[in-house]
C-alpha positions, 0 to 999 in steps of 0.5 A: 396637724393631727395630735397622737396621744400615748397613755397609760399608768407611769411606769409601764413602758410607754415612753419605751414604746414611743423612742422605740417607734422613733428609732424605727420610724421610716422616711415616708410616715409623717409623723413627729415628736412635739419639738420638731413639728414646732420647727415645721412651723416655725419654718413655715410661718417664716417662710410666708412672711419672708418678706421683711429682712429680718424674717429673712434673716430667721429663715436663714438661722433656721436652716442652719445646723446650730441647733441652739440658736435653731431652738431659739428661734424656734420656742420664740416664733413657736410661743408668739403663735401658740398664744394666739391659737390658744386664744382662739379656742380659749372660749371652747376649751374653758369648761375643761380648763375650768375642771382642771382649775379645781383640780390644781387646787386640791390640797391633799397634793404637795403644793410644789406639785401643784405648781409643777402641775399647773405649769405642765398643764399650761405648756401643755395646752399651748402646745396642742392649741400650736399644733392643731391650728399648723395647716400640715399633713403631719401627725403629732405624737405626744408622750407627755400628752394631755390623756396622760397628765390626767395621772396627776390631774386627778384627786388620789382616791379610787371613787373620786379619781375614777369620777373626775377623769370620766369628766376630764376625758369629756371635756378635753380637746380630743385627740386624733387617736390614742395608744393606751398601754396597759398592764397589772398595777403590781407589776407596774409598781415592782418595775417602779420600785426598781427604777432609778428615777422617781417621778414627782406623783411618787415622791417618799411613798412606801410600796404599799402607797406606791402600789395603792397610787398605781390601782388607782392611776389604773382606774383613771386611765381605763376610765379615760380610755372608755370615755374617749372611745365613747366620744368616737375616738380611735384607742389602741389597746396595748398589752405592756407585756408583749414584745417590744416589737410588736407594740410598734408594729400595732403602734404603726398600723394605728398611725397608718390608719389614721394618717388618712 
């Protein structure tokens, strides 16, 4: 399976774009949101190992329309081959998860977020560990995909954020492409100030602190950006402020191109 990340300062618009390209999806692009290639897989692992009554029996619990008892079964055959993928790269990846190590341990950040940081940062890497070992034709788009998580990742300053993502986006495991969303930090911040909800990074700051953070979430997802396309990988640059319609439609062209 080939991994999509989306990316792009928080608040401007990229998990719109991507619910909006789900809504327009068509029946023939094989394309998939992280929960339902899980269930590809797991359809599939039980399928080449039915032999047993009991993977007969999950099979058969698969197909049926109770979605509980299919997501389920899904996170538990899910999780059992994850660990193993994950174990198979865990020599390749340990530079990069040695960098971000460092950085869940940065003390200028609240400590539940840390936490809540390294919890996402694992679920994370399982799941792209899952989905590039699945032996499918699909492709995989991440919202909350490891390009993004480098937002929080990073220390939360302008010289050191900018350095630590040109790090991070060297050693993280690529992506097949990415859509990069972006649009000026002020405008960011006054779409964030008028949000109901309010992310963990952005917990009681005032709006110049909203605004400082959200220049310096710029530099670190430019600065991902420009390493990635060093490394040779395909990055869609996105003007936030055009119409929704259009960011799908260069959205689709990228996922078509890179379907090949």
């Amino acid at each position: 399976m080939k991994r999509i990340d989306f990316l792009g300062v928080p608040g401007v618009g990229k998990t719109t774009l991507y619910y909006k390209l789900l809504q327009q999806r068509d029946d023939y692009e094989k394309w998939l949101t992280p929960p339902e290639a899980k269930i590809l897989i797991a359809k599939k692992h039980v399928k080449a190992n039915w032999r047993s009554a009991g993977e007969l029996l999950r099979l058969l619990a698969l197909q049926l329309p109770n979605r509980t008892l299919q997501k389920k079964l899904t996170e538990n055959i899910s999780d059992t081959l994850a660990g193993k993928a994950f174990q198979e790269r865990l020599q390749e990846w340990m530079p990069f998860i040695e960098l971000c190590s460092f950085s869940l341990a940065d003390g200028s950040k609240p400590p539940y977020y840390r936490f809540l940081l390294a919890k996402w940062f694992l679920s994370l890497l399982n799941d792209v560990a899952l989905i590039e070992s699945a032996d499918l034709k699909h492709q995989v788009l991440f919202d909350d995909s490891l390009s993004q998580r480098a937002t929080g990742m990073m220390p939360w300053d302008r010289l050191s954020g900018e350095q630590q993502s040109r790090k991070y986006f060297s050693l993280m495991p690529p992506p097949v492409a990415v859509v990069y969303l972006r649009a000026d930090p002020q405008l960011i911040a006054d779409r964030l100030v008028k949000r109901k909800k309010v992310i963990a990074q952005h917990q009681d700051l005032s709006y110049h602190d909203l605004l400082e953070r959200t220049k310096i979430a710029a530099l670190i997802v430019e600065a991902g950006a420009e390493t990635l396309h060093s490394r040779g990988i395909p990055v869609l640059m996105v003007d936030a402020l055009l119409p929704i319609a259009e960011m799908v439609v260069e959205t689709k062209k990228l996922l078509t191109k890179t379907s090949r």
